[in-house]
Structures are given as structure tokens and as C-alpha cells.
N, C-alpha and C positions, 0 to 999 in steps of 0.2 A: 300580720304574722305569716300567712301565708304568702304573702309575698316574698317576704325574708327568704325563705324555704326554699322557693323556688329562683329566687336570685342566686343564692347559695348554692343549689344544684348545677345552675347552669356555669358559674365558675368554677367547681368543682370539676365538670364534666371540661371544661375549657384547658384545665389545669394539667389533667390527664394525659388529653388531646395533646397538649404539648409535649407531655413528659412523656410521650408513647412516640412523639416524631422525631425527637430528640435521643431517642433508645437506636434507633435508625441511622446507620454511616450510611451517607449520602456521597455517590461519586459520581463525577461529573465527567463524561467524555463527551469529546467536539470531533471530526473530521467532517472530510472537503466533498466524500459522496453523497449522489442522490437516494434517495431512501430503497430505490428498487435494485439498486447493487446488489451482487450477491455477498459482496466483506461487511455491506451493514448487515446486513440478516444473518450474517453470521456473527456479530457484535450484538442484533438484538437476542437471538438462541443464549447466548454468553448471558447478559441479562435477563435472562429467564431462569438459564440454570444455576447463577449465584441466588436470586431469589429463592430459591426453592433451599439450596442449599443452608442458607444461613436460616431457614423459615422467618425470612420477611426482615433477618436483621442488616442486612446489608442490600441496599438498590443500588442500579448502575439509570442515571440519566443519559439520555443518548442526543445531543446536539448535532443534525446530519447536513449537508448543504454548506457549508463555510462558513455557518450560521456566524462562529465566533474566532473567524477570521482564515488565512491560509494555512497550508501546510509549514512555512517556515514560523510563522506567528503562533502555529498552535504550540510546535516543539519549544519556542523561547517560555512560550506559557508554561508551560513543564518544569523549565528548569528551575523556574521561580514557587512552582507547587502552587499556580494560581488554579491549573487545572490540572483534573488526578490522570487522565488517560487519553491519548491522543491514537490514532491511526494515522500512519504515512507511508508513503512507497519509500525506498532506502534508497533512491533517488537524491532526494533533497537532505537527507537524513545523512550525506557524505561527508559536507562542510562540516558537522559537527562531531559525527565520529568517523574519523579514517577510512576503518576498515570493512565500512560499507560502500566501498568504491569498489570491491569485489565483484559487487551486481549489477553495475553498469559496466563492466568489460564484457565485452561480445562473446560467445561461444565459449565460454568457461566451462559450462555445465552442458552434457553430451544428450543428455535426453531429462525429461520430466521426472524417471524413474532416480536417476545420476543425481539430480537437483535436491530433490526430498531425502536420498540418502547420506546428501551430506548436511542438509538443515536438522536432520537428527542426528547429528554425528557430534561429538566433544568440538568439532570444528565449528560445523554450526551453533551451537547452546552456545561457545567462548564469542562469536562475532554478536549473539544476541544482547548478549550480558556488557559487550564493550563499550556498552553507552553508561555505563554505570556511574563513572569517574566523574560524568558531563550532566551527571543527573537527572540520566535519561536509562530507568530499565527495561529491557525489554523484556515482554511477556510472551509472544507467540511469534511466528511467520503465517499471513495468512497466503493462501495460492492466489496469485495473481499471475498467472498462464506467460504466455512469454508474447513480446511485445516485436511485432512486425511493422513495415511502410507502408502508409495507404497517401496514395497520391490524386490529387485531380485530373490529369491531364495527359500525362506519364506512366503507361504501364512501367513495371520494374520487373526485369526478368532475370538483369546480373546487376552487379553494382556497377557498369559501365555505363546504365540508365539514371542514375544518381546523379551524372555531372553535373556542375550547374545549378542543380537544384535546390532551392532553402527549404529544409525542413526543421518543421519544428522541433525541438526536445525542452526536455524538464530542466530546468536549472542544476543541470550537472557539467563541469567541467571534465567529467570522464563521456558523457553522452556526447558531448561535443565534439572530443575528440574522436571519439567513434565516428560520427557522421562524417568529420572531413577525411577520417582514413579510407573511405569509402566512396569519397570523391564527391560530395556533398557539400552542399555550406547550412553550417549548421545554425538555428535560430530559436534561442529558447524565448520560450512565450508561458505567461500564465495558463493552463491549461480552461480558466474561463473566458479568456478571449481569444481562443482557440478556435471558434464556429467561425466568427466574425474575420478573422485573421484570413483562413483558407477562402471564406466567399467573397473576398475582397482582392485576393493575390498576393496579401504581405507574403504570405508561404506558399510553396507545392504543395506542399504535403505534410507529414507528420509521421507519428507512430505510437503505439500501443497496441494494449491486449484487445480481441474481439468486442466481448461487453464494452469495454469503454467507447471501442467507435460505434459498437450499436448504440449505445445508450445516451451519446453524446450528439447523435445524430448528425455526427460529421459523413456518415455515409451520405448524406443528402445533399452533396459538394466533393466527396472524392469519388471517383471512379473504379478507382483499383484498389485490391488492397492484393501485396505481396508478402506471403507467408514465409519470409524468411527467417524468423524465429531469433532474431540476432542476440536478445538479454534475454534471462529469466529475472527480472525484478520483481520477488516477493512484497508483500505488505509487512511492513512489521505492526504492530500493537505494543503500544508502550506507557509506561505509568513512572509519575514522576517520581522518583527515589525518595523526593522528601514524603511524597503520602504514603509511599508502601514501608519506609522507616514509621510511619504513624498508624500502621496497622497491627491489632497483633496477632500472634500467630496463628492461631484460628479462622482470624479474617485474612491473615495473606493465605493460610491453605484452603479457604471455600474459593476466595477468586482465582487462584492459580488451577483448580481441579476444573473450575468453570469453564476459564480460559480453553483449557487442553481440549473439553470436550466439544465444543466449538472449531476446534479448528480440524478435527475430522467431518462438522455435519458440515462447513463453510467447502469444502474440498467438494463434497458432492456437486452442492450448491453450485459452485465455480462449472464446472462440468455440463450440467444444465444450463446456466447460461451463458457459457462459451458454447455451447453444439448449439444451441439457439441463436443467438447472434449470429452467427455467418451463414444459418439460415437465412435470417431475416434480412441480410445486408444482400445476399444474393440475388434473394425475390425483388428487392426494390433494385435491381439491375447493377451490381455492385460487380466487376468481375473477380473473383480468387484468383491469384496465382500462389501456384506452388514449387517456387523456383526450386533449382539446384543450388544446395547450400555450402558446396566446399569451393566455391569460388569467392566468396561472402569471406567466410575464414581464413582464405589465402588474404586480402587484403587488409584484415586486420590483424593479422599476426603480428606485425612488427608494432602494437602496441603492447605486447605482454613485456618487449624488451626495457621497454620506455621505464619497467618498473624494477626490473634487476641492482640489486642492490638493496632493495626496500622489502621490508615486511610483507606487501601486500605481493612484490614477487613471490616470496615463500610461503604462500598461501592460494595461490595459483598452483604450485606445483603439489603442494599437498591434497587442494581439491583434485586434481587430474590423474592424481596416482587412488582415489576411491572408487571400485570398481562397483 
């Protein structure tokens, strides 16, 4: 009889146990960084603070490293609501909505202060939200500083140092064309065989924000890096429409308050480890430059023209006219 009992309890207790993890929305994020990024730590802050928020009813899992595939492979996972929440630079995020080709055009955005005043602006929230249609929303912009040349071999002091030279970029057809207005030949590469590419000479060189070449340890094969600051391409944070249509409203407003407050502590965060990074690239004998940047801008100007006619012209000039 006491057996009984005590079978009975532990089925009972098993029964619970389910129906308590089951009480639980369970969301699933995947992106392509290393865990000591500062945009995962601030995705992990994010899952902490919805934790807290719903008390315990809703977790964010966090997939970091490309565990469950690329950047373009994670956004198709999206659009299918295989996975609730991806992170991507709005890089590769262009093929599938337009008008994040915005952020790969060079010198759009006048200063860091300029940039963030228009990611909160009805301008920015309408380019966030334009993934909508594609079943892809966006939830935040996280900072992702602004992406400069670092070259092996090649200091770069104007873009007349550019000639000839293949550098890498992100599978953007707008970064492309950047680089060769620049008098570059441009070469996009998966950003994980990126290390191997530069120590081998498929490429010169490349480009990105600070943290990334510190982090990525491409410092350890370029030479230079030149702080010409040419994009600011933010991080977006996005969640596939069909799970946040499956949320209700209570749990889209715990995650969306989560979200926001995350992306003030990720900004600090960013800051920190961007003055760090070009620290630490320095000390391992890295040279900085910090060119003069209206000579940069003179040669890409005649890509804003490329766009006259088109939406994304009228949204160049609306960004330029925010002061």
C-alpha cells in the first residue's frame, strides 16, 4: 500500500512539474555572436528583465555563436515562426526589407548624436516596423558604433589608399557599391571565414566596428585600422510576426518594456567595449588612424544620386534635414 502512495506522489509531483513548465512561454533566440559581445549581454539583461517582469511566466532562451545557423538562415527561420527572435546587423536584413539599405549608404548620419536622434524619431520606429509585411518585426536598434577599414599591409589615410585593394564586406549590394566608389574592389565573405581569408590574402582588408576586430581577433593580421567611420549600421532585434501575433497582450507588453530597457544598459555596454577595443588593438601594435573624413564623402556622394527617384532617395533627405 505504501508503495502505491508513494508511486502516486511521485506521478503526481511529475504531473505538476509539467503543468508548471508548460505555464511557461518559452522563446527561443539564436544569433551569430560570441557570448562576450556587448549586443549579447545586452539580449542576456533583456532576459532577465522579462524574467522578472512576467515573474517567471515568460523565459527568453538565448542561442549565441551561429549555433542554429547564419544570419540570413536565422531571418528565413523567422519568417516561418520556426524561431521567435533573431538578432542581425540591417546589413543582410536589406534583401529582405528595402529600406534598410538606408544603413549601408556612407555618411548619412552626421554624428552618433544625429544617428540615435533619428532611430527615435517616427522615421526610425516606421523603418523598424517595415519588416512587418515580410514577417519580420522589429523590436529594437541595438548600437553597433560605426564601422571603419582595417587593412593588413596598407595604412589608409584617403580613399586614394583604397585602390586595388579587395576588401571584405557583408553580403550587401549597397556595401559593395560603397567600397568600389571608393576605389576599392569589394569582396563579400562570410564574416566566419574572415580570420582565415585576411591570413591567407584572399583579402586586404575589411571593415567593422572596434569590438568586432577586437574580438574577432582580426587585429592579429591587420595592421591598420582607419577610423573613417563611413556607416553607422545598427543591430536590429527582431521577432517573427507570427509569434508576437501568438502573444497576448500582456506578454507582448512585458517583452517590449524588457526589450526598451535593454537597449539603454546595451548602449553603455557598447561604450565600454568599444574604448576597450582600440585599446587593446593598439597595445598589440595595431596602428589607429584618424583620417580626414570629407574627402571619404566627396567620393561617395554620387551614390545618393544612384537613388533619386526611389523612396529610399526621400528618406536620405528626410534623414539630413534632422538636426
Amino acid at each position: 500500500m505504501r508503495v502505491k502512495v508513494v508511486i502516486s506522489s511521485i506521478i503526481m509531483l511529475l504531473f505538476l512539474g509539467c503543468q508548471t513548465q508548460t505555464d511557461v512561454r518559452v522563446i527561443k533566440l539564436a544569433h551569430v555572436l560570441d557570448p562576450t559581445h556587448p549586443v549579447h549581454q545586452g539580449m542576456v539583461y533583456m532576459a532577465e528583465r522579462l524574467a522578472e517582469k512576467s515573474g517567471g511566466k515568460m523565459r527568453i532562451d538565448i542561442y549565441p555563436s551561429g549555433q542554429l545557423g547564419a544570419e540570413r538562415e536565422l531571418i528565413e527561420l523567422l519568417q516561418i515562426g520556426s524561431l521567435a527572435i533573431t538578432k542581425v546587423s540591417t546589413s543582410p536584413l536589406e534583401s529582405f526589407v528595402p529600406e534598410m539599405k538606408i544603413f549601408s549608404i556612407p555618411y548619412v548620419f552626421r554624428s552618433e548624436e544625429h544617428l540615435w536622434k533619428v532611430l527615435n524619431s517616427d522615421i526610425g520606429k516606421g523603418i523598424l516596423l517595415a519588416g512587418q509585411k515580410f514577417f519580420l518585426r522589429g523590436l529594437c536598434y541595438y548600437d553597433a558604433g560605426s564601422r571603419s577599414f582595417y587593412t593588413k599591409d596598407v595604412p589608409i589615410h584617403s580613399p586614394d589608399d583604397l585602390a586595388g585593394l579587395k576588401i571584405r564586406v557583408m553580403k550587401s549590394q549597397t556595401a559593395v557599391k560603397m567600397v568600389q566608389a571608393l576605389g576599392g574592389s569589394a569582396t563579400p565573405i562570410a564574416f566566419g571565414e574572415l580570420y582565415t581569408a585576411l591570413q591567407q590574402g584572399v583579402v586586404d582588408g575589411a571593415e567593422n566596428n572596434p569590438p568586432s576586430f577586437y574580438l574577432s581577433r582580426h587585429y592579429e593580421v591587420c595592421n591598420y585600422y582607419c577610423l573613417d567611420e563611413h556607416t553607422a549600421v545598427p543591430d536590429i532585434l527582431l521577432i517573427s510576426t507570427r509569434v508576437w501575433e501568438g502573444l497576448n497582450p500582456q506578454q507582448q507588453q512585458w517583452l517590449q518594456e524588457a526589450v526598451d530597457e535593454s537597449v539603454e544598459h546595451q548602449k553603455k555596454l557598447w561604450k565600454e567595449a568599444s574604448d576597450h577595443a582600440l585599446s587593446e588593438v593598439q597595445k598589440a601594435g595595431v596602428e589607429i588612424i584618424r583620417p580626414e573624413k570629407a574627402p571619404f564623402r566627396e567620393k561617395v556622394r554620387d551614390m545618393y544620386e544612384e537613388y533619386k527617384g526611389t523612396p529610399i532617395y526621400d528618406l536620405i533627405q528626410e534623414i539630413q534635414n534632422i538636426q
